[in-house]
NULO-211136 format. One record per residue (C-alpha): residue number from 1; x, y, z; residue in three letters. Coordinates in Angstrom, 1 decimal, padded with zeros to 4 digits, always signed. Layout:
NULO-211136
+-----+--------+--------+--------+-----+
|   k |   east |  north |     up |   r |
+-----+--------+--------+--------+-----+
| NUM |      X |      Y |      Z | ALA |
...
+-----+--------+--------+--------+-----+
***
This chain:
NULO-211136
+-----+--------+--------+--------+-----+
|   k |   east |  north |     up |   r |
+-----+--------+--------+--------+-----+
|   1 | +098.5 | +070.2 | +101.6 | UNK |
|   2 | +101.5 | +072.6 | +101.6 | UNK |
|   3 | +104.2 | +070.8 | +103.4 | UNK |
|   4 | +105.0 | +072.4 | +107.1 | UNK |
|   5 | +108.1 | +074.6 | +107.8 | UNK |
|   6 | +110.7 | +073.2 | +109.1 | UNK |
|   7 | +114.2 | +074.4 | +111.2 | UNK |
|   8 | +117.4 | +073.0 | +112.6 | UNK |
|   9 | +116.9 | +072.5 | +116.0 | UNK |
|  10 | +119.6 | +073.5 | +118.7 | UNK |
|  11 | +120.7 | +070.1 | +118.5 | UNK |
|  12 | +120.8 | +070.1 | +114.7 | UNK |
|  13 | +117.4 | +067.9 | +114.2 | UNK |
|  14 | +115.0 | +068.9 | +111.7 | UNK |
|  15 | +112.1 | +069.8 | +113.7 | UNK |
|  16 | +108.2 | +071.0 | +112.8 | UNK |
|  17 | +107.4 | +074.0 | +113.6 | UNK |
|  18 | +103.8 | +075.4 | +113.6 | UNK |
|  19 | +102.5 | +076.1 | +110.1 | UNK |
|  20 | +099.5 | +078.9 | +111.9 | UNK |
|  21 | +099.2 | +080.7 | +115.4 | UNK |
|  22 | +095.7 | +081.8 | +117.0 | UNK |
|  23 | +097.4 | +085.1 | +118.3 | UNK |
|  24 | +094.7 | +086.4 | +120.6 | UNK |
|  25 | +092.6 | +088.2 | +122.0 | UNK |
|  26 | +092.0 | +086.3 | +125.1 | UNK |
|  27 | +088.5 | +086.1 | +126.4 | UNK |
|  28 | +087.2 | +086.5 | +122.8 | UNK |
|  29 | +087.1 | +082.9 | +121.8 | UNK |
|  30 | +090.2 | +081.8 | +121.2 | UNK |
|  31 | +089.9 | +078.9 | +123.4 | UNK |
|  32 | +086.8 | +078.1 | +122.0 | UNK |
|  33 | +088.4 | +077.9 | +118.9 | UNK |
|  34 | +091.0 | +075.8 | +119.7 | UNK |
|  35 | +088.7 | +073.0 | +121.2 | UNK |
|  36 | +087.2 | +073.3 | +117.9 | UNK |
|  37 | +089.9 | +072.9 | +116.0 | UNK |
|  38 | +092.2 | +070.1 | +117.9 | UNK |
|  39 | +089.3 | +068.0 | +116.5 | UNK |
|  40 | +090.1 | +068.0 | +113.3 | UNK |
|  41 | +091.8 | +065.3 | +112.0 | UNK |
|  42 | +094.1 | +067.2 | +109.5 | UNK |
|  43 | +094.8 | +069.3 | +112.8 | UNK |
|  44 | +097.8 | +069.0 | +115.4 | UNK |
|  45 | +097.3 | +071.2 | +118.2 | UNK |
|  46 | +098.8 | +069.4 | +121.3 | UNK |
|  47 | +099.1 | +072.0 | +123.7 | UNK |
|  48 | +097.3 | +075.8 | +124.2 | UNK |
|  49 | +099.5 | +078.5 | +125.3 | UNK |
|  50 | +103.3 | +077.6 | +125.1 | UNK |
|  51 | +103.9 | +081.7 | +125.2 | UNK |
|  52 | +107.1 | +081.1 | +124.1 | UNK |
|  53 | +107.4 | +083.7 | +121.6 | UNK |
|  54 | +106.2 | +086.3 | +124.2 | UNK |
|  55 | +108.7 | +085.4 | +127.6 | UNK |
|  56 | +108.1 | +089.1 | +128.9 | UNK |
|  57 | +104.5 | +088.1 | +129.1 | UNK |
|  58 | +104.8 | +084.9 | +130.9 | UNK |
|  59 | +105.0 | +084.6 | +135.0 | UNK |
|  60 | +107.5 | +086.6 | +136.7 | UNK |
|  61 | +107.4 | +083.9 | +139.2 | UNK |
|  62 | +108.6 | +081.1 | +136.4 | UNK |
|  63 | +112.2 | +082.0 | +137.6 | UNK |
|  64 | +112.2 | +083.8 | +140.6 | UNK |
|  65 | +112.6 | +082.3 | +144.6 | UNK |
|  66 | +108.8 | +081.3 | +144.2 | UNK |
|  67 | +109.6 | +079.2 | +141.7 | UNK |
|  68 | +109.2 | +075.5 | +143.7 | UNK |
|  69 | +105.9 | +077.1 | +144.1 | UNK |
|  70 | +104.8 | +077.8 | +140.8 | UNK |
|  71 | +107.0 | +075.2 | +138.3 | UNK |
|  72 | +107.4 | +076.0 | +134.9 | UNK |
|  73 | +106.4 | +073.5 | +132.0 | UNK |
|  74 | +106.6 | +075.8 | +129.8 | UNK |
|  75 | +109.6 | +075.9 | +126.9 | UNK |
|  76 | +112.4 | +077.8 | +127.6 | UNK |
|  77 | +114.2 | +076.8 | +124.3 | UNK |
|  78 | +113.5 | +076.5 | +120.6 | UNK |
|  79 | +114.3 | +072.6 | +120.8 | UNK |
|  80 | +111.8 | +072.2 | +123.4 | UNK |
|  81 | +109.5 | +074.6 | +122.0 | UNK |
|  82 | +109.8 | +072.7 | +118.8 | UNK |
|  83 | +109.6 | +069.5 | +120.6 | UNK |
|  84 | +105.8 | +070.0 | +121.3 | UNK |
|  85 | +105.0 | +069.3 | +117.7 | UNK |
|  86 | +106.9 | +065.9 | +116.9 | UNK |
|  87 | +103.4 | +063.8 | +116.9 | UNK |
|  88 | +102.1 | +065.6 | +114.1 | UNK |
|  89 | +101.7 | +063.5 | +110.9 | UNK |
|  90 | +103.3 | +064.5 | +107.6 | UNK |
|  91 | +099.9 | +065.7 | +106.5 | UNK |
|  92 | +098.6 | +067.5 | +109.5 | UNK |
|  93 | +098.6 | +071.5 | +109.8 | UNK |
|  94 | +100.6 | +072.1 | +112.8 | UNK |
|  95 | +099.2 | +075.5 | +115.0 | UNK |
|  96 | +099.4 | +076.5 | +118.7 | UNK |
|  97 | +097.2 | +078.9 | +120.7 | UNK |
|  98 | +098.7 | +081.8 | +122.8 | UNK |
|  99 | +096.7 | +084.9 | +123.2 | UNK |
| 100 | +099.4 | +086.6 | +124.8 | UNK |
| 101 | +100.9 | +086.9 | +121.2 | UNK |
| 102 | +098.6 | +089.6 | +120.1 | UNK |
| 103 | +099.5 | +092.0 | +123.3 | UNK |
| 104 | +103.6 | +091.5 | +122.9 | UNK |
| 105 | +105.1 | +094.1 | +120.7 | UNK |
| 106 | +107.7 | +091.5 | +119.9 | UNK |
| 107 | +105.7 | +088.3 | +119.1 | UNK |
| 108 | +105.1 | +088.8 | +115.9 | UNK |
| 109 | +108.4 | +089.8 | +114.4 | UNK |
| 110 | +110.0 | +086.3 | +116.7 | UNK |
| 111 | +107.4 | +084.0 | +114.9 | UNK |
| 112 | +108.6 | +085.4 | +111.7 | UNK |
| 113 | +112.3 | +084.5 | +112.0 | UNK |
| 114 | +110.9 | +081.0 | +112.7 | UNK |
| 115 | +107.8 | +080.6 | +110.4 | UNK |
| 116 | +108.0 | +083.4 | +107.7 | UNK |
| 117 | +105.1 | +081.3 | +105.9 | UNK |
| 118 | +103.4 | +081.1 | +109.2 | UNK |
| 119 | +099.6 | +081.8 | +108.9 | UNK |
| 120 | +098.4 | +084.0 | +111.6 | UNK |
| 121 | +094.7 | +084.3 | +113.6 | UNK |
| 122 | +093.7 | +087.1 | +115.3 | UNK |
| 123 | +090.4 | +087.8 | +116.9 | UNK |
| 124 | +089.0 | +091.3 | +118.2 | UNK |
| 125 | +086.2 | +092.0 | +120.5 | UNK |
| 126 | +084.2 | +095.3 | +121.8 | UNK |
| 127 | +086.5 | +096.7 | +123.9 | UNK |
| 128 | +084.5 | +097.2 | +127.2 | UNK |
| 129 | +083.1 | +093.9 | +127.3 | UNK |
| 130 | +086.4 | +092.5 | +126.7 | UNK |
| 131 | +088.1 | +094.4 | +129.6 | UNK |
| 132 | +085.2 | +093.6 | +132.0 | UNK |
| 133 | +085.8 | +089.5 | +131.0 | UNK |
| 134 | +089.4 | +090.4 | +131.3 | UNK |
| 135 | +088.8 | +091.8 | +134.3 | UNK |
| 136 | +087.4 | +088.1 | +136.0 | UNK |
| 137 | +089.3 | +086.2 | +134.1 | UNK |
| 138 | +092.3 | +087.8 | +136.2 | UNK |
| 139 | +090.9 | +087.6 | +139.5 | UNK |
| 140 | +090.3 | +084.0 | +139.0 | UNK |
| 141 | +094.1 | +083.6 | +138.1 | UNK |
| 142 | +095.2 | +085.4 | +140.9 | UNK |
| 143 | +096.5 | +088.4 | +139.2 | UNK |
| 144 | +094.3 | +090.2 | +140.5 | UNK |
| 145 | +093.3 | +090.6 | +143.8 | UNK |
| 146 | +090.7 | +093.9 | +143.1 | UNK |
| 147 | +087.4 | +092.3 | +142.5 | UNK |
| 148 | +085.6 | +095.4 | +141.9 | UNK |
| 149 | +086.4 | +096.3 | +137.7 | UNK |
| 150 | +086.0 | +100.3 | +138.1 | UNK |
| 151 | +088.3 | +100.3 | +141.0 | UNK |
| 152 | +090.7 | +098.1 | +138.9 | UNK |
| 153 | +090.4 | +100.4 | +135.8 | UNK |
| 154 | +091.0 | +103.3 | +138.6 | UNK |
| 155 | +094.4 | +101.7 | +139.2 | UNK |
| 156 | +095.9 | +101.6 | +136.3 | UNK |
| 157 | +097.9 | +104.7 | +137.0 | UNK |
| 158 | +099.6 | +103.9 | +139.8 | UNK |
| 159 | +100.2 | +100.5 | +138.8 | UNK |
| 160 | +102.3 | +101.2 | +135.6 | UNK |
| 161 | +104.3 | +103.4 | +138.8 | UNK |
| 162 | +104.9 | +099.7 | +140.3 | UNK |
| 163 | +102.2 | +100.2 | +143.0 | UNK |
| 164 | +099.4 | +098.2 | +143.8 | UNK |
| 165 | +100.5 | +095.3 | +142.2 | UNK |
| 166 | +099.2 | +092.2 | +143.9 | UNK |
| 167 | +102.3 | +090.5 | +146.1 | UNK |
| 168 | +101.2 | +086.8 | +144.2 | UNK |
| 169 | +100.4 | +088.8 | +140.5 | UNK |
| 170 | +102.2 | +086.0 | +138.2 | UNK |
| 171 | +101.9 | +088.7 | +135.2 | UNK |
| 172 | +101.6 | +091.9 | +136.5 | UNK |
| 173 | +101.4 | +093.5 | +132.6 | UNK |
| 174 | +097.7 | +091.9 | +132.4 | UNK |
| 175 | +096.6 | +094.8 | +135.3 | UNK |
| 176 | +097.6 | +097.6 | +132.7 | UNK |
| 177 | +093.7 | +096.7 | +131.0 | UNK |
| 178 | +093.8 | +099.4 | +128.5 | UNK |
| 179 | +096.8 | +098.6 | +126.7 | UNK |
| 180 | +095.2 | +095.6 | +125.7 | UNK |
| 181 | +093.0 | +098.0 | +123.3 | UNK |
| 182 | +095.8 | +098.8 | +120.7 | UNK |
| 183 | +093.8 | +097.1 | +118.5 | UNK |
| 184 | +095.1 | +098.6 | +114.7 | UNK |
| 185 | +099.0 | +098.8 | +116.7 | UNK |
| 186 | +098.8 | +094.8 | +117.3 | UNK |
| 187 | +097.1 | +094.1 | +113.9 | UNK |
| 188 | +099.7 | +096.6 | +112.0 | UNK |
| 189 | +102.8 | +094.2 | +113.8 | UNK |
| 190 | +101.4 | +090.9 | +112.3 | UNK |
| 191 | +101.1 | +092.9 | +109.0 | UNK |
| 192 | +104.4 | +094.1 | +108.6 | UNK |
| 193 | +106.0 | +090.5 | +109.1 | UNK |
| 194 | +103.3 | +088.6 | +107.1 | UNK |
| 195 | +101.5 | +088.7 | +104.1 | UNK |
| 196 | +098.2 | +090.3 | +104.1 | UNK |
| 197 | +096.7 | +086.8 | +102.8 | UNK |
| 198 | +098.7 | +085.5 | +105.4 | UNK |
| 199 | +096.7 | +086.9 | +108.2 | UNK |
| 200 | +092.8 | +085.9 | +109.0 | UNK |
| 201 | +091.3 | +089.0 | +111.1 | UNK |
| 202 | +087.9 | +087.3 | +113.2 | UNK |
| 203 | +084.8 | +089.2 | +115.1 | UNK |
| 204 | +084.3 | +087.8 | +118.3 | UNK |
| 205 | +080.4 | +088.4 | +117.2 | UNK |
| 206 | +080.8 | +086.5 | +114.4 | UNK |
| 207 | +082.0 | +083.8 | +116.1 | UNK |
| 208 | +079.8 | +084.2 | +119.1 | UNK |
| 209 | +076.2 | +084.2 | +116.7 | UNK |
| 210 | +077.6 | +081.6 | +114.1 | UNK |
| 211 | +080.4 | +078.9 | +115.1 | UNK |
| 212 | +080.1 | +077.0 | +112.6 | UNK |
| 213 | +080.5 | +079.6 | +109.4 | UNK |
| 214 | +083.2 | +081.1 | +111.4 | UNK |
| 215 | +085.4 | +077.5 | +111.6 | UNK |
| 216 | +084.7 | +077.0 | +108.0 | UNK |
| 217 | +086.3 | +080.4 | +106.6 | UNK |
| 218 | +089.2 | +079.2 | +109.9 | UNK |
| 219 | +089.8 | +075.6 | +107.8 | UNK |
| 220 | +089.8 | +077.3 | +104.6 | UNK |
| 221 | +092.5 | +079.8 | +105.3 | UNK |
| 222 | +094.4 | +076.9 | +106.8 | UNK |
| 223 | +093.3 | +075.0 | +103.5 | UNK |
| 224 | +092.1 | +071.9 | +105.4 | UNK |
| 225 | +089.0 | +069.8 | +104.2 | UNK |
| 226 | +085.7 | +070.8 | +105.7 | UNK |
| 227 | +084.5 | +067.3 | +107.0 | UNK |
| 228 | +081.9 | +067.0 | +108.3 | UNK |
| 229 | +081.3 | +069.7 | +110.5 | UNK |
| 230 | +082.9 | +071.0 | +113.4 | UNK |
| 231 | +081.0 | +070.4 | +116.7 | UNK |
| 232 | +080.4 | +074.0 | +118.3 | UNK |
| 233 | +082.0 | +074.1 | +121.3 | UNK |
| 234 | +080.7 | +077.3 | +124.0 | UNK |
| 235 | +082.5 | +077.9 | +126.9 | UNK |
| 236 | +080.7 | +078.6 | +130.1 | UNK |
| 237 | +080.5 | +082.2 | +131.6 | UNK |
| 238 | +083.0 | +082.7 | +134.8 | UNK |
| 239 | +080.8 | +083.0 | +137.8 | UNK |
| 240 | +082.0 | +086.1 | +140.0 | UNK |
| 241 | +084.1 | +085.3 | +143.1 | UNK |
| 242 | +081.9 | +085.9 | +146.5 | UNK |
| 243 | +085.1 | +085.4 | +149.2 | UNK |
| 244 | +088.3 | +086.5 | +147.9 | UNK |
| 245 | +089.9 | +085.1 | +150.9 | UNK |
| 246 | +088.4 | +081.7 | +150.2 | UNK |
| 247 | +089.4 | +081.8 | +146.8 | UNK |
| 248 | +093.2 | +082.8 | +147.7 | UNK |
| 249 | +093.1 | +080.0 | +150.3 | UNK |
| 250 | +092.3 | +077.6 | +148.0 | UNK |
| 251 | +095.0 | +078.9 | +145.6 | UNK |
| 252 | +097.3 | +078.1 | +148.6 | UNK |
| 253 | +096.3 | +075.0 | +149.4 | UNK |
| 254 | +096.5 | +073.7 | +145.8 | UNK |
| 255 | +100.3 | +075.3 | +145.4 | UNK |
| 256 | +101.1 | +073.5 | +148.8 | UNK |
| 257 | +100.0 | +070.1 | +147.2 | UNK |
| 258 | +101.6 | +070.4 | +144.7 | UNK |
| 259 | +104.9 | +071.8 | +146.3 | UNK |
| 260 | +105.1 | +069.0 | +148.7 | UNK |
| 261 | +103.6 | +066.5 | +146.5 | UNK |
| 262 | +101.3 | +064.8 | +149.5 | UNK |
| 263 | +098.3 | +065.6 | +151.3 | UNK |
| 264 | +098.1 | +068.3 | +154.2 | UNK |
| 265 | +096.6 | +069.0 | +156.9 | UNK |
| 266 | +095.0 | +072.0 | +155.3 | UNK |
| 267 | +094.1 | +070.1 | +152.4 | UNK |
| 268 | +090.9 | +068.3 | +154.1 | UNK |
| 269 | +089.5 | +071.8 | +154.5 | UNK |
| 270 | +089.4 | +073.0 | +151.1 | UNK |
| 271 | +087.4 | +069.8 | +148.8 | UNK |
| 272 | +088.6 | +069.8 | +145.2 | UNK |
| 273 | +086.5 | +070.3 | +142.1 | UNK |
| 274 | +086.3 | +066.4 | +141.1 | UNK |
| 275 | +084.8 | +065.9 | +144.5 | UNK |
| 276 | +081.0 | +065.6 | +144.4 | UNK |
| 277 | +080.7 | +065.5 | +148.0 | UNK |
| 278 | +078.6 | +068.0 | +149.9 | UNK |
| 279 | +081.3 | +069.6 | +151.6 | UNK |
| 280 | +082.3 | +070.4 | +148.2 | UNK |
| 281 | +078.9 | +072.2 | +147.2 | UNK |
| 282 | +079.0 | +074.0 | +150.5 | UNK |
| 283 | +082.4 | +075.3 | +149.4 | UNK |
| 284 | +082.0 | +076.0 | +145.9 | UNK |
| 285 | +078.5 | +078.6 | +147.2 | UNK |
| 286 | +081.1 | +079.8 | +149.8 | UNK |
| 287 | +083.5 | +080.8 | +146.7 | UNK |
| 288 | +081.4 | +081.6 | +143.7 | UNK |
| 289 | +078.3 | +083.5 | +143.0 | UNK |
| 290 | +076.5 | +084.9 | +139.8 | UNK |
| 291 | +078.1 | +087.4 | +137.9 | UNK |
| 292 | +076.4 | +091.0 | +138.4 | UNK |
| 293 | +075.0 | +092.9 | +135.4 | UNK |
| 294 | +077.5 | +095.5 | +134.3 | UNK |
| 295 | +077.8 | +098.7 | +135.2 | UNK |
| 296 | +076.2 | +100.7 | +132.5 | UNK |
| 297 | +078.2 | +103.7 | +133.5 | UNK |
| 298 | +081.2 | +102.3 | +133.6 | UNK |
| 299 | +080.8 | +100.1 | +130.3 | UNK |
| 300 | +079.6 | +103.9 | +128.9 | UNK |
| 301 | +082.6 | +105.6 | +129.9 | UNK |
| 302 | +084.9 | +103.2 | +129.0 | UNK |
| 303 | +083.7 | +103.1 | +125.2 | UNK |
| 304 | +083.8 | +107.0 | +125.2 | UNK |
| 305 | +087.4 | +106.1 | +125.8 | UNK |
| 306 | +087.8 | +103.8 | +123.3 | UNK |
| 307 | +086.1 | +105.0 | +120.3 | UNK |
| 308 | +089.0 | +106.1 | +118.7 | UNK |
| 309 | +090.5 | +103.0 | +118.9 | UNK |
| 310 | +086.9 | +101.5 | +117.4 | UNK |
| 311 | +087.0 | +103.8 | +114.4 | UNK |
| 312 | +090.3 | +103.1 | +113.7 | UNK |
| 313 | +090.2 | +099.3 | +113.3 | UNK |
| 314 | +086.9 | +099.9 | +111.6 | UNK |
| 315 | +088.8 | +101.8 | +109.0 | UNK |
| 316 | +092.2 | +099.5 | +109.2 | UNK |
| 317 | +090.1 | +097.0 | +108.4 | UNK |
| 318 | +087.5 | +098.2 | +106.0 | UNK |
| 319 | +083.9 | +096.8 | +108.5 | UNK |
| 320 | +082.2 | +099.0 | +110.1 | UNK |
| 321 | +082.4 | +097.9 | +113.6 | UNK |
| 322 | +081.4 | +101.3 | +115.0 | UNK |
| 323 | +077.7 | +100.7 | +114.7 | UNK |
| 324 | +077.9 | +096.6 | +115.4 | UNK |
| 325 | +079.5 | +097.7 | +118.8 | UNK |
| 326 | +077.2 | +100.0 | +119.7 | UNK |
| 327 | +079.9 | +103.1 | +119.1 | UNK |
| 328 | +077.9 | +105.4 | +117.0 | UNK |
| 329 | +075.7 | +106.3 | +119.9 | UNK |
| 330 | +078.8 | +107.4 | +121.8 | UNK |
+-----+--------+--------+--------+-----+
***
């Protein structure tokens, strides 16, 4: 086991710092991966998404006057940052997942300065499909308040002119869906601050048709024993949000719980999620529904867009990924 990295903290305390970073994408199995991985006995993951290498990225609201609203707990400093891993064993590989990594144009180059030996994950899906999970993953944070993903896509112009941009949005950046596809730019900034060895390029396919395969090349790049293995872990599909209203009002309610610490009066009209109760199966049909098929059109359109971007990781990277996406038909 090569020994973790370490650095003086800002109180002069030799601290750990992570020895490999899943980078992204998000909704292409990085969190997925990470379950998989905290497992792992040679393995210290204690918290997913610290961000703290990519602060433009994080909430605009984490220091703003709707902060009581929205508290931060994540690290503003390297000593905290660095006080996350302290648990880990001496023989433990230390790693932390933030997606957000992948899409900041300075991520990269700030884990360098700290972990120049840091070994770095980064997972790429078809770009439409990605956008369109994107898409509801956002609504269901509240960044978005446009349920319907052409109409979103349609935005994009005016939003990068500030408009449109839901009042509540905690990361506005994440409405701007095409610049998450800048696929070969992310990949070339990991490349230029790490070794090529140093960086482990996944297939969200890959992952999605065989787990396990996909965890064992993961622990051999980290160079952690392959015992026994790793339970595959699939995360369940977001169900599409039927009352935007509902789902904003139970957004509200939660934040006013959690602001005032107590119980409202509002409270007894939205049930929470541990609550088996009727009232809170009425509630959760009220809010959620099935997913629709997607719009071929759209998802058509969108890879015409994108091909460029396809062939040009396909070639970066040496796979052909324009026929296993479907591109060559485009």
């Amino acid at each position: 086991m090569v020994p973790a990295h370490q650095v003086q903290g800002e109180r002069g305390q030799g601290r750990r710092v992570p020895d490999f970073f899943i980078v992204g994408h998000p909704k292409s199995g990085t969190t997925a991966l990470y379950q998989m991985l905290i497992r792992h006995p040679q393995i210290h993951m204690p918290v997913k998404e610290p961000r703290f290498f990519a602060p433009e990225l994080r909430s605009r609201f984490l220091r703003s006057r709707f902060s009581r609203l929205v508290p931060s707990q994540l690290p503003d400093t390297l000593d905290d940052y660095l006080s996350l891993f302290a648990g880990a064993g001496p023989e433990q590989r230390v790693g932390e997942a933030s997606p957000s990594y992948l899409r900041s144009s300075a991520a990269a180059e700030r884990i360098a300065q700290v972990a120049p030996d840091a070994r770095i994950i980064a997972i790429f899906r078809e770009p439409a499909s990605f956008l369109r999970s994107l898409h509801l993953q956002s609504v269901h944070n509240h960044i978005e308040t446009q349920k319907d993903f052409a109409k979103a896509i349609a935005l994009e112009p005016s939003r990068r002119r500030g408009k449109h941009i839901p009042l509540l949005s905690q990361t506005p950046a994440t409405l701007l869906y095409s610049d998450h596809v800048r696929y070969v730019e992310q990949l070339r900034r990991y490349h230029q601050f790490f070794k090529p060895e140093n960086v482990l390029v996944l297939i969200y396919d890959d992952f999605r048709s065989d787990n396990a395969a996909t965890v064992s090349a993961v622990l051999r790049f980290l160079e952690v024993q392959e015992i026994p293995p790793v339970t595959p872990v699939k995360t369940k599909p977001l169900p599409a949000i039927r009352s935007l209203t509902l789902h904003q009002l139970g957004r509200a309610v939660t934040l006013a719980r959690r602001n005032r610490g107590a119980r409202g009066s509002a409270t007894a009209h939205a049930p929470q999620r541990r609550n088996a109760s009727p009232m809170s199966e009425l509630w959760r049909r009220a809010l959620y529904t099935e997913a629709r098929p997607p719009d071929e059109a759209l998802m058509r359109e969108l890879r015409r867009r994108f091909k460029g971007e396809v062939v040009a990781l396909s070639e970066y990277l040496g796979r052909d990924l324009v026929s296993l996406w479907g591109y060559d038909n485009i």
